[in-house]
C-alpha positions as CSV (number, residue, x, y, z in Angstrom):
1,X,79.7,103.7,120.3
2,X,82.6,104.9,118.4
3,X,82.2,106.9,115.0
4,X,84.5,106.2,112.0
5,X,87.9,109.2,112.1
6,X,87.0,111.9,109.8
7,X,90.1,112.2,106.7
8,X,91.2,115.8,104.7
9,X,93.8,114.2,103.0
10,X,92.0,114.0,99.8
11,X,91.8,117.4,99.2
12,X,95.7,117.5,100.1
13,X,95.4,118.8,103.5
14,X,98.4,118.0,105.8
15,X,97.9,119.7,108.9
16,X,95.0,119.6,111.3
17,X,93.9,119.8,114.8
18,X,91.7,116.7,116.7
19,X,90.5,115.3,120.1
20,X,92.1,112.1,120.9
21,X,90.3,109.3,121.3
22,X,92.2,106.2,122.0
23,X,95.9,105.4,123.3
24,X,96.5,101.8,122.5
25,X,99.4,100.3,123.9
26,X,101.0,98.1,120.8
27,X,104.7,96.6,121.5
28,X,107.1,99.2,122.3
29,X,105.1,102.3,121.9
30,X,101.2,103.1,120.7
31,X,98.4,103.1,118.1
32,X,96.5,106.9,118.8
33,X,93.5,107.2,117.3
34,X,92.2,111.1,116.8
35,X,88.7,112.1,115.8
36,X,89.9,114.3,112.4
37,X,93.1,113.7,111.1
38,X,95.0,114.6,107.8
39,X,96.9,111.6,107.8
40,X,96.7,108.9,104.6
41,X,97.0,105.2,106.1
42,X,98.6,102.4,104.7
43,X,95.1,100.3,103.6
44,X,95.5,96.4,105.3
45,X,93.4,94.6,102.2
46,X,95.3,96.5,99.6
47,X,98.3,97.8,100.7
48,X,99.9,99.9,98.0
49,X,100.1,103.5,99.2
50,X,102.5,104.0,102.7
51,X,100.3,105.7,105.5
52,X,102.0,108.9,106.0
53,X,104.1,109.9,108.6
54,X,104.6,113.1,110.5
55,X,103.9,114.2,114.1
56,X,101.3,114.7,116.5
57,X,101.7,117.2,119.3
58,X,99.8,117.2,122.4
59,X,100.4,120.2,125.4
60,X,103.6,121.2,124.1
61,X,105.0,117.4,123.6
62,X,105.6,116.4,119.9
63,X,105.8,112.7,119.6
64,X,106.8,111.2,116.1
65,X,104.7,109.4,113.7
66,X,105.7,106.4,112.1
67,X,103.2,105.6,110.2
68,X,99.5,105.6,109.7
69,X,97.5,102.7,108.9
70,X,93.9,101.3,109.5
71,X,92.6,100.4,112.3
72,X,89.0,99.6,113.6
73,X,86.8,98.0,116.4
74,X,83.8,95.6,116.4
75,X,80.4,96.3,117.3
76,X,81.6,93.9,120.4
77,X,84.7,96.6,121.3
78,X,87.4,94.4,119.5
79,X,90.2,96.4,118.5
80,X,92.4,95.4,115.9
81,X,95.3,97.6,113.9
82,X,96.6,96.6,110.3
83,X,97.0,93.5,109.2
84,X,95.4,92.0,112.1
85,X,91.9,93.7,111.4
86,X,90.3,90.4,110.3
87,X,87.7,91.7,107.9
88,X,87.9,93.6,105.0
89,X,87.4,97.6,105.1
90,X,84.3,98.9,105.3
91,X,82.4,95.7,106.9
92,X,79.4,95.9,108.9
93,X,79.8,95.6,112.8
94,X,82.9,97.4,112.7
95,X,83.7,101.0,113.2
96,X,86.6,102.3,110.8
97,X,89.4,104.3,112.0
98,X,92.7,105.6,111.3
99,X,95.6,104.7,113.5
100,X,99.1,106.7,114.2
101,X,101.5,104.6,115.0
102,X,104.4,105.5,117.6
103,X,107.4,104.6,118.9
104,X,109.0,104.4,122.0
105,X,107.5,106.7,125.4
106,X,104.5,108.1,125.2
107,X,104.0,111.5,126.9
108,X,101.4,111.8,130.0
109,X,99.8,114.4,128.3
110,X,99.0,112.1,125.1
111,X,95.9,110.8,126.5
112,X,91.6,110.1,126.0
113,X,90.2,113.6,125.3
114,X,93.1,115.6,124.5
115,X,93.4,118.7,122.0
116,X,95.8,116.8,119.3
117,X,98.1,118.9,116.2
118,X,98.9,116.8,113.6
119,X,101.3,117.5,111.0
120,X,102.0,114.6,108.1
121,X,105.3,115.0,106.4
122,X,104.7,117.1,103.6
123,X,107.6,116.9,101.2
124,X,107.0,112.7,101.7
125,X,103.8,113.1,100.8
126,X,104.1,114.6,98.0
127,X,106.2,112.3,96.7
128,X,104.0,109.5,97.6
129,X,101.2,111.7,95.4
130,X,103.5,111.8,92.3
131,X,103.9,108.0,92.7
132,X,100.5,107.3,93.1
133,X,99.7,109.4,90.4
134,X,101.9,107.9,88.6
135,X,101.0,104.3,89.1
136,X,97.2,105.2,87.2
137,X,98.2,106.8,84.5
138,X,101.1,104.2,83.5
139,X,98.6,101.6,84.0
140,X,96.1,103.5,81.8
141,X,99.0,103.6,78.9
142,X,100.0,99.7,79.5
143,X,96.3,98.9,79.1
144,X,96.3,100.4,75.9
145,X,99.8,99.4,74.4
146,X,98.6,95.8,74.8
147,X,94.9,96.0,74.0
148,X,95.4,94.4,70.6
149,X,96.3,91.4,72.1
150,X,93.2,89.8,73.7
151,X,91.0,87.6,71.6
152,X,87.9,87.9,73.8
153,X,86.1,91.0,75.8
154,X,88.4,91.2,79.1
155,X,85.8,94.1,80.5
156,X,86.9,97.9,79.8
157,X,89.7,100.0,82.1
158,X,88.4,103.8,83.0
159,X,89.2,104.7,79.3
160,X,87.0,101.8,77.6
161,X,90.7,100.4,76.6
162,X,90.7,96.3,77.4
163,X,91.4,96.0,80.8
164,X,94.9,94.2,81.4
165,X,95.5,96.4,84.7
166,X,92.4,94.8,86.4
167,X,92.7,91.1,85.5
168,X,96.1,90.8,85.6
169,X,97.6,93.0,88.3
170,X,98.7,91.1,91.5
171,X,100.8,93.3,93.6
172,X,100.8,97.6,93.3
173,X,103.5,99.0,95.7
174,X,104.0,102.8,96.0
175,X,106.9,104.1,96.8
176,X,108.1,108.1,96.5
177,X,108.2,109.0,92.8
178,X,107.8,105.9,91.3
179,X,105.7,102.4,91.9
180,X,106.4,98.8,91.1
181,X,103.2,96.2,89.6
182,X,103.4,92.7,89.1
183,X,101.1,91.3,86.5
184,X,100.0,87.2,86.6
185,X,100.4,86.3,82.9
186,X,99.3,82.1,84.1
187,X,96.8,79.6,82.5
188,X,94.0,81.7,83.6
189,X,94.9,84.9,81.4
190,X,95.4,82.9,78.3
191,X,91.8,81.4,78.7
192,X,90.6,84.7,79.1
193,X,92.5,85.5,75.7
194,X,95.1,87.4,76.4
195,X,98.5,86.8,73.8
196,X,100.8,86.0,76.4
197,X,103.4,84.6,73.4
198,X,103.1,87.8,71.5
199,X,103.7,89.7,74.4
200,X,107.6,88.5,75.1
201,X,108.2,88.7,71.5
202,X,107.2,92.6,71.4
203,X,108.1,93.5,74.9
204,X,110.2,96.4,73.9
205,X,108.0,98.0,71.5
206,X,105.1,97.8,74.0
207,X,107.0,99.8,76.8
208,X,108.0,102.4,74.0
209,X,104.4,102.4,73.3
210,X,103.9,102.7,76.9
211,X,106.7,105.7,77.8
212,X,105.3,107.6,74.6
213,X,102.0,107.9,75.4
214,X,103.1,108.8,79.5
215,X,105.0,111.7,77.2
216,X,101.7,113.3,75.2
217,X,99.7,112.9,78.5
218,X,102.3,115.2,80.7
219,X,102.2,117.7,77.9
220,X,98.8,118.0,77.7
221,X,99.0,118.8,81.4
222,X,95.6,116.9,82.8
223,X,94.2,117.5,86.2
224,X,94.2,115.2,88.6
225,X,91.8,115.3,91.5
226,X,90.1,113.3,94.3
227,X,86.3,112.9,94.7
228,X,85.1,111.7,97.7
229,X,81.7,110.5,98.7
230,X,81.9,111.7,102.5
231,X,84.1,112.8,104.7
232,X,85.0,109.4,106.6
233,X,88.3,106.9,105.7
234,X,85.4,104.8,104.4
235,X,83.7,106.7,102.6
236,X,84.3,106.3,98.9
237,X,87.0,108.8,97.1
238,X,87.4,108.3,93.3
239,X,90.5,109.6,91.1
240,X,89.7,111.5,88.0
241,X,92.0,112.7,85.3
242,X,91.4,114.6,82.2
243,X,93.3,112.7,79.9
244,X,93.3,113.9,76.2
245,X,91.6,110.4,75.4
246,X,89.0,111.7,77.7
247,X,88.3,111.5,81.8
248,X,89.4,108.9,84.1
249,X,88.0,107.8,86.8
250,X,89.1,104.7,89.1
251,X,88.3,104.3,92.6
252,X,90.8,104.7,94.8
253,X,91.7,105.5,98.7
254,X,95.4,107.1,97.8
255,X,96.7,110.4,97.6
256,X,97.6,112.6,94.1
257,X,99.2,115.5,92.7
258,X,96.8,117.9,91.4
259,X,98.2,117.8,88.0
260,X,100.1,116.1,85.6
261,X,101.9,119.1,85.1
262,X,103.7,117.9,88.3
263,X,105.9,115.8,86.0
264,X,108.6,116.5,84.2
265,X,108.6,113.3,82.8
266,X,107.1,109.5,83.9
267,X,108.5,106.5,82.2
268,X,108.2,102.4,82.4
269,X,110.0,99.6,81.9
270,X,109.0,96.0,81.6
271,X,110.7,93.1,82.8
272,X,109.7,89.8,82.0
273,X,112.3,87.4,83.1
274,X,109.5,85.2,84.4
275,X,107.8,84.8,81.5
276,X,104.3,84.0,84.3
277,X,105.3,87.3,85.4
278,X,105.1,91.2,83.9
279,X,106.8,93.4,86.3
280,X,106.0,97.3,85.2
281,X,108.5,99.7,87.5
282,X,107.7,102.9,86.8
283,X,110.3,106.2,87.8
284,X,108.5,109.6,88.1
285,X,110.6,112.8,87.7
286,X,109.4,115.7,89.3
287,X,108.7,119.1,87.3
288,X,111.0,122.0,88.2
């Protein structure tokens, strides 16, 4: 019976040492799976943060990894990696594991049983961090630049603002400092009473609104922290942030910077070309 791969990422670990416990052959190279690892993956139902990459080194031989990303095997020893897992994470009858993905030859001595190092890219992941980071807390602000426009109760965000991020949001994708969100402004929002009309008429303001309020929180330097449930890449982790409005929390399988004192600045802007569509891009500049 395999046992779910044990994560340190969220306390912002980046190096670590494990047994290998699966080489899967996949294409032109392999999937390894290792009992403890410090690598983020990429999450198959919700992809928004990048697994890491880095390296793993086994006997000497450092092999290159490409990427990390979720894997896991059936109660009935089906093995499936990423976007072919056909369940969503955390379902019974599975076990839940993290993947490293690899290119190209894979050395004899990367095999069942061995003594793994694994190193994630560590200047990458930070930047992934600041993005993710970043992502929340512009959400947070767009929630509340637009929560005079709903007629009706749309449920509360992790600051008891209306919650446009969680009806709304279709698409969150992470990249290093910085993330793009696509928000579904159809028929269903404006049943739900949401202003769609007054929206495009005041975009401008509302991302001012937005970008100023991204200002006061960065001065106010919040924490930022991860809070995990247990130690396994199921387990439930939880980001909370001190925000001057008061703390945060949103559940959440990412990485983040320890502060928003990270930042020298985060801003937004908001396009709405398709007026069915509110794309948010937000651009994260990095303290000195």
């Amino acid at each position: 019976m395999s046992t779910p791969t044990i994560v340190t990422f969220a306390d912002g670990t980046v190096a670590g040492e494990g047994i290998v416990t699966r080489v899967e052959s996949v294409g032109d190279g392999a999937v390894v799976v290792v009992d403890t690892t410090p690598f983020h993956p990429v999450d198959h139902t919700w992809p928004d943060q990048p697994g890491d990459s880095g390296t793993i080194t086994v006997a000497g031989d450092a092999v290159a990894v490409t990427e990390a990303l979720m894997a896991a095997i059936s109660d009935e020893g089906e093995f499936a990696v990423g976007s072919e897992i056909p369940v969503k994470r955390g379902a019974e009858g599975w076990t839940w594991l993290v993947g490293h993905r690899i290119e190209g030859a894979v050395p004899a001595s990367l095999v069942e049983g061995a003594q793994a190092e694994l190193a994630v890219d560590g200047a990458r992941r930070v930047e992934l961090s600041r993005g993710h980071t970043a992502c929340h807390v512009a959400s947070l602000a767009l929630d509340l630049a637009l929560s005079d426009l709903w007629r009706k109760d749309p449920g509360e965000d992790a600051l008891g603002n209306p919650d446009f991020e969680g009806r709304a949001n279709q698409s969150s994708r992470i990249h290093e400092d910085g993330a793009v969100d696509e928000y579904r402004l159809g028929k269903s929002l404006r049943r739900a009473g949401f202003d769609t009309e007054t929206l495009a008429a005041t975009l401008a303001d509302r991302a001012a609104q937005v970008n100023d309020r991204l200002a006061a929180w960065i001065a106010s330097g919040a924490t930022s922290r991860i809070e995990a449930e247990g130690p396994t890449i199921v387990d439930r982790r939880r980001w909370h942030c001190a925000l001057p409005e008061g703390e945060a929390v949103i559940l959440c399988g990412g990485t983040h910077v320890d502060s928003l004192a990270a930042f020298a600045s985060i801003t937004v802007s908001l396009d709405l070309s398709d007026p069915q569509l509110l794309v948010m891009t937000t651009v994260a500049t990095p303290a000195r």
